[in-house]
C-alpha positions in Angstrom: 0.0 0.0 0.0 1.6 3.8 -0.9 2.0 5.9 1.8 -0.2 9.3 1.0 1.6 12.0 2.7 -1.2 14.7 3.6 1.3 17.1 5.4 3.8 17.9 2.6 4.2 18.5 -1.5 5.6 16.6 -3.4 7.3 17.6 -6.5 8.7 15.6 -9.3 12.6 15.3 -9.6 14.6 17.2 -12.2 17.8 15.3 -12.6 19.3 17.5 -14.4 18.5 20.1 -12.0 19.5 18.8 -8.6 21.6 15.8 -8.2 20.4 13.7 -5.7 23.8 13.0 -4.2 24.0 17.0 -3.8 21.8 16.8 -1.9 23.0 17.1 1.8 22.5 18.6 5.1 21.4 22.0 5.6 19.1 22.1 2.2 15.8 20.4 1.8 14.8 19.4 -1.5 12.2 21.3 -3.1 9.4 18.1 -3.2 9.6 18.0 0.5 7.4 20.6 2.4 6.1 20.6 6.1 3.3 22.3 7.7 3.3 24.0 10.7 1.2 22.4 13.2 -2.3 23.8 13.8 -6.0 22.7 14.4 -8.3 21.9 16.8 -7.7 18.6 17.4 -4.0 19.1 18.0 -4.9 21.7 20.6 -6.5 19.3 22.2 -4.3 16.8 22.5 -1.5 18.7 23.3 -3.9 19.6 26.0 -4.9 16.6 27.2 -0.7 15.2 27.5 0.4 18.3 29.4 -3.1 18.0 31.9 -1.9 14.1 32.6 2.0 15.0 32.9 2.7 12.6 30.3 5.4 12.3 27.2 4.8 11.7 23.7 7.2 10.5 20.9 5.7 12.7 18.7 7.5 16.3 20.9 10.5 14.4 22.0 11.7 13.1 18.7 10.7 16.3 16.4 8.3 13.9 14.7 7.6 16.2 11.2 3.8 14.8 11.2 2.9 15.6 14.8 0.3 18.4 13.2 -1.1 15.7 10.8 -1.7 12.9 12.9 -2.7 15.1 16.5 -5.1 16.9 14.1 -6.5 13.4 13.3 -6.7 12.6 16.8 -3.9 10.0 16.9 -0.6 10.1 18.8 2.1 7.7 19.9 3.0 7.9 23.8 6.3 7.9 25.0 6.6 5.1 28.3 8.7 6.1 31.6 10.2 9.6 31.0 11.6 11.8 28.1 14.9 10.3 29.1 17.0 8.0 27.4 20.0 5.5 29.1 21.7 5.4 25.0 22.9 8.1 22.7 22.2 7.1 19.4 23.5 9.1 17.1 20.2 10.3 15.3 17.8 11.1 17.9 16.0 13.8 19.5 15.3 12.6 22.9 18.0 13.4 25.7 20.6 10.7 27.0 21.4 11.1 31.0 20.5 9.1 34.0 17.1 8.5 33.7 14.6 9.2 36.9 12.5 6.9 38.5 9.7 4.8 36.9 6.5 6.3 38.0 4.0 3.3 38.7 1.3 5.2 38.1 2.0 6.4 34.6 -0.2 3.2 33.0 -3.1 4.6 34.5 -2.4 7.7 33.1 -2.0 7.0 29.6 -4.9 4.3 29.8 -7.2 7.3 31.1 -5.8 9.8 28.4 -6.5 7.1 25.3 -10.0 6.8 27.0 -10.8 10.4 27.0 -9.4 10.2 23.5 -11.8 7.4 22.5 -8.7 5.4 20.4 -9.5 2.5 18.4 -5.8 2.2 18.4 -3.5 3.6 20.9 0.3 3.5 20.0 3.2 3.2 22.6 6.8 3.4 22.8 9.6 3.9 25.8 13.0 5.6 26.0 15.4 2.6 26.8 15.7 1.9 30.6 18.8 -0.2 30.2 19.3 -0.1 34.3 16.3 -1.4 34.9 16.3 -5.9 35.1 13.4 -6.1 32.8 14.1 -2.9 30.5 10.8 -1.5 31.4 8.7 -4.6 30.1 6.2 -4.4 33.0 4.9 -1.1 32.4 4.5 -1.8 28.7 2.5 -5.0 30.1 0.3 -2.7 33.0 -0.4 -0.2 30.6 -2.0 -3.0 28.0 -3.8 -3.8 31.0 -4.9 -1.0 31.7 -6.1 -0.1 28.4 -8.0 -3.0 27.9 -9.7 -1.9 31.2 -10.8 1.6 30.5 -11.0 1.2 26.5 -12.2 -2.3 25.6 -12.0 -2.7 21.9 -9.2 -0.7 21.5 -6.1 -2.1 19.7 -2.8 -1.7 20.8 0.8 -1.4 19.1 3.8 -0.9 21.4 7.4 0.1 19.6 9.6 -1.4 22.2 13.5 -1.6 22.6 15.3 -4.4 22.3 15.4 -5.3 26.6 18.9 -6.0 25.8 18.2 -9.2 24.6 16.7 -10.4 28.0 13.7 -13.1 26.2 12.0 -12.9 29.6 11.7 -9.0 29.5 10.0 -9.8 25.8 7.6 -12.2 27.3 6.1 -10.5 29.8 5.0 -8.1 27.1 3.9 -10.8 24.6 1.8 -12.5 27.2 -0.7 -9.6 26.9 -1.2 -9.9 23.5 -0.7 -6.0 21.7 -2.3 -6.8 18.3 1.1 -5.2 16.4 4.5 -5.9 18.2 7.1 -3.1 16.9 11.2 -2.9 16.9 12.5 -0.6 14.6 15.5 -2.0 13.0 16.5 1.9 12.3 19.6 1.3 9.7 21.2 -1.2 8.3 23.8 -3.9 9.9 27.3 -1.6 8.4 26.1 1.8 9.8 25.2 -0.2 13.7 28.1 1.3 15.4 28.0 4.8 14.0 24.3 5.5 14.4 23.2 3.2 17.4 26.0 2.4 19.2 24.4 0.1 22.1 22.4 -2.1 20.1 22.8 -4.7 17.8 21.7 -6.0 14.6 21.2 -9.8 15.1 19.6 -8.9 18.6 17.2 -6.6 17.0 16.3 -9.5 14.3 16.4 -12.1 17.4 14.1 -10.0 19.1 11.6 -9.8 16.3 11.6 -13.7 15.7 11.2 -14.3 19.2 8.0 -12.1 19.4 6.5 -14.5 16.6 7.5 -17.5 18.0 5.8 -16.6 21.3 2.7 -15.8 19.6 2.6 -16.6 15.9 -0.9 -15.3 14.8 0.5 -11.8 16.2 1.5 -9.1 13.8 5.2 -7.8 13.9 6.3 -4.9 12.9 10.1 -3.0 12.1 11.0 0.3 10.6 14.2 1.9 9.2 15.6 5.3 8.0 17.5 6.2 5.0 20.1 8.9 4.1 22.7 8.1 6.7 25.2 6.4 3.9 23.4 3.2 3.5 22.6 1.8 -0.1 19.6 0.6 -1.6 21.4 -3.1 -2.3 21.9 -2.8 1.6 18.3 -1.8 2.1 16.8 -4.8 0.3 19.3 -6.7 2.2 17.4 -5.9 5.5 14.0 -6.5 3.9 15.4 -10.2 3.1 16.5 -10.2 6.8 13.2 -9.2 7.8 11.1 -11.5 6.0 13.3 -14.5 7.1 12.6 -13.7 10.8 8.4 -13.4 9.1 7.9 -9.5 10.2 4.6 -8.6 8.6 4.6 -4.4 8.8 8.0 -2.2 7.4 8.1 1.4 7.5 10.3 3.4 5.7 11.6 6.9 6.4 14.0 9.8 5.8 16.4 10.6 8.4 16.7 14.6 8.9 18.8 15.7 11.6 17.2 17.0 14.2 20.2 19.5 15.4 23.9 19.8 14.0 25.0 17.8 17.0 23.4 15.1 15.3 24.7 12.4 12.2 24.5 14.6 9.5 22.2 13.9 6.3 24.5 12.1 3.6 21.8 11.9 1.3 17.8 12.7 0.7 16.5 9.9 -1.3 14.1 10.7 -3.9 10.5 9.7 -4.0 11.2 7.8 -7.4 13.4 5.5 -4.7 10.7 5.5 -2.2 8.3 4.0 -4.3 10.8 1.5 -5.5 11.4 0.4 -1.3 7.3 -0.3 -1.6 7.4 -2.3 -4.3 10.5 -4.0 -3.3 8.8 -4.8 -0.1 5.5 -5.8 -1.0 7.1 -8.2 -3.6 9.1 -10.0 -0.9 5.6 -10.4 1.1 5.6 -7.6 3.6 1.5 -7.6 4.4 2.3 -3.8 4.5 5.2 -0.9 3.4 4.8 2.5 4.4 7.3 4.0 2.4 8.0 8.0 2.0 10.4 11.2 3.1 8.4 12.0 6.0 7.5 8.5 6.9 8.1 7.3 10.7 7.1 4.5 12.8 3.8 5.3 14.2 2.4 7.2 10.7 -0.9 5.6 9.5 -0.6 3.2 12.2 -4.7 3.1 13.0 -4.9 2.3 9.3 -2.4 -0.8 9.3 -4.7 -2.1 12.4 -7.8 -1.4 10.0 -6.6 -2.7 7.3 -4.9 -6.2 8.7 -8.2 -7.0 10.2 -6.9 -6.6 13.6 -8.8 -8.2 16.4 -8.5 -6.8 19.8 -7.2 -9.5 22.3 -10.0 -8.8 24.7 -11.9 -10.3 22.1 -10.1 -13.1 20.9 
């Protein structure tokens, strides 16, 4: 399925014009335009996050869709503080000793999506690397909780990798989100220049382990492009991926968030976009979301809708 990108213009590229490997940090190309976020509904939720003294992905990570999807009602929360215990090299969200979990943020969240009425509530976590379990039980409370104070609400949680501990992953699985994420985020040569703590084959371990633990779930991964990687090394990953039998990719352009950040080596064209979908879709991805401004979360509600997703309060 294309990605349709509300919140931006595309334009066709001139070759001739402007070189896509000219293209580099500090210019945007001219097919690529955001808008500045502004309606009622993202009022409200912007509204409804600061009145529960909660954290969203969308703020921390400088998502460029936050005014398209909070307008629509939709946003993905961010789990146990806007703190992160790694320093990848192309994120937003601040590295430093991270506070104490706060028990009670499951309720929190569970009452916010509530007072939201979400058919599909997205959430995600900074990594909580000194913690035993990475943070897993609040990922599982806050399923709980949601299926308490919104029954028939799906649920997709982007989680880190729990540092390879399978246990960790369990506790999680056991509550059944209908999409279980882990972005991938580049591929295998780039690991120790852009995300320095993780690794590869535990990211793909992770992602075989959620289908083995429950294989009618749906799995889902995500990457960025522009930080030096090729497209041979992209369709490399997708093989990866479909080995390990993850169902949902996402495919986005990295734009660096401030100049202390891994720099832009590249903005890939939508020409090459559209290739990544029908790449993917050929290798039997049940979904690609593939364009500049694409991230994890975007058109998430519509991947639950359209895979038929059953609520596991249901099942």
């Amino acid at each position: 399925m294309d990605s349709t990108l509300s919140n931006i213009e595309l334009k066709p590229f001139r070759p001739g014009r402007e070189p896509a490997d000219q293209l580099t940090r500090g210019r945007r190309p001219d097919w690529l335009r955001v808008r500045m976020p502004d309606s009622p509904g993202y009022r409200e939720i912007k509204g409804l996050v600061r009145g529960h003294s909660l954290h969203t992905v969308c703020e921390e990570a400088m998502c460029p869709n936050i005014g398209e999807c909070w307008g629509r009602g939709t946003a993905t929360f961010l789990l146990m503080g806007d703190t992160c215990t790694r320093s990848c090299g192309f994120c937003k969200i601040k590295t430093g000793r991270a506070p104490l979990l706060d028990e009670d943020e499951p309720r929190r969240v569970a009452e916010t999506i509530a007072m939201m009425g979400l058919r599909h509530a997205v959430l995600t976590s900074v990594n909580r690397d000194e913690q035993p379990d990475g943070g897993a039980h609040i990922f599982a409370e806050v399923i709980r909780q949601i299926r308490r104070l919104q029954p028939g609400c799906s649920i997709e949680v982007l989680i880190p990798d729990f540092m390879g501990n399978w246990n960790a992953l369990k506790l999680v699985m056991d509550e059944r989100p209908e999409i279980l994420n882990h972005n991938t985020e580049t591929v295998p040569r780039l690991y120790k220049r852009v995300r320095p703590q993780a690794r590869y084959v535990r990211s793909l371990e992770l992602l075989r382990q959620a289908k083995q633990m429950v294989p009618d779930g749906v799995t889902k991964t995500g990457i960025m492009v522009g930080l030096g990687e090729t497209m041979d090394e992209v369709l490399q990953v997708m093989d990866d991926l479909r080995a390990v039998d993850v169902d949902i990719m996402t495919i986005g352009q990295y734009l660096q968030p401030s100049r202390f950040h891994l720099p832009i080596e590249r903005y890939w064209t939508p020409d090459e976009f559209r290739t990544i979908h029908q790449e993917g879709m050929a290798r039997g991805f049940r979904w690609v979301e593939s364009g500049p401004l694409v991230r994890s979360s975007y058109h998430a509600d519509g991947q639950a809708d359209q895979l038929v997703l059953k609520p596991a309060a249901a099942m």
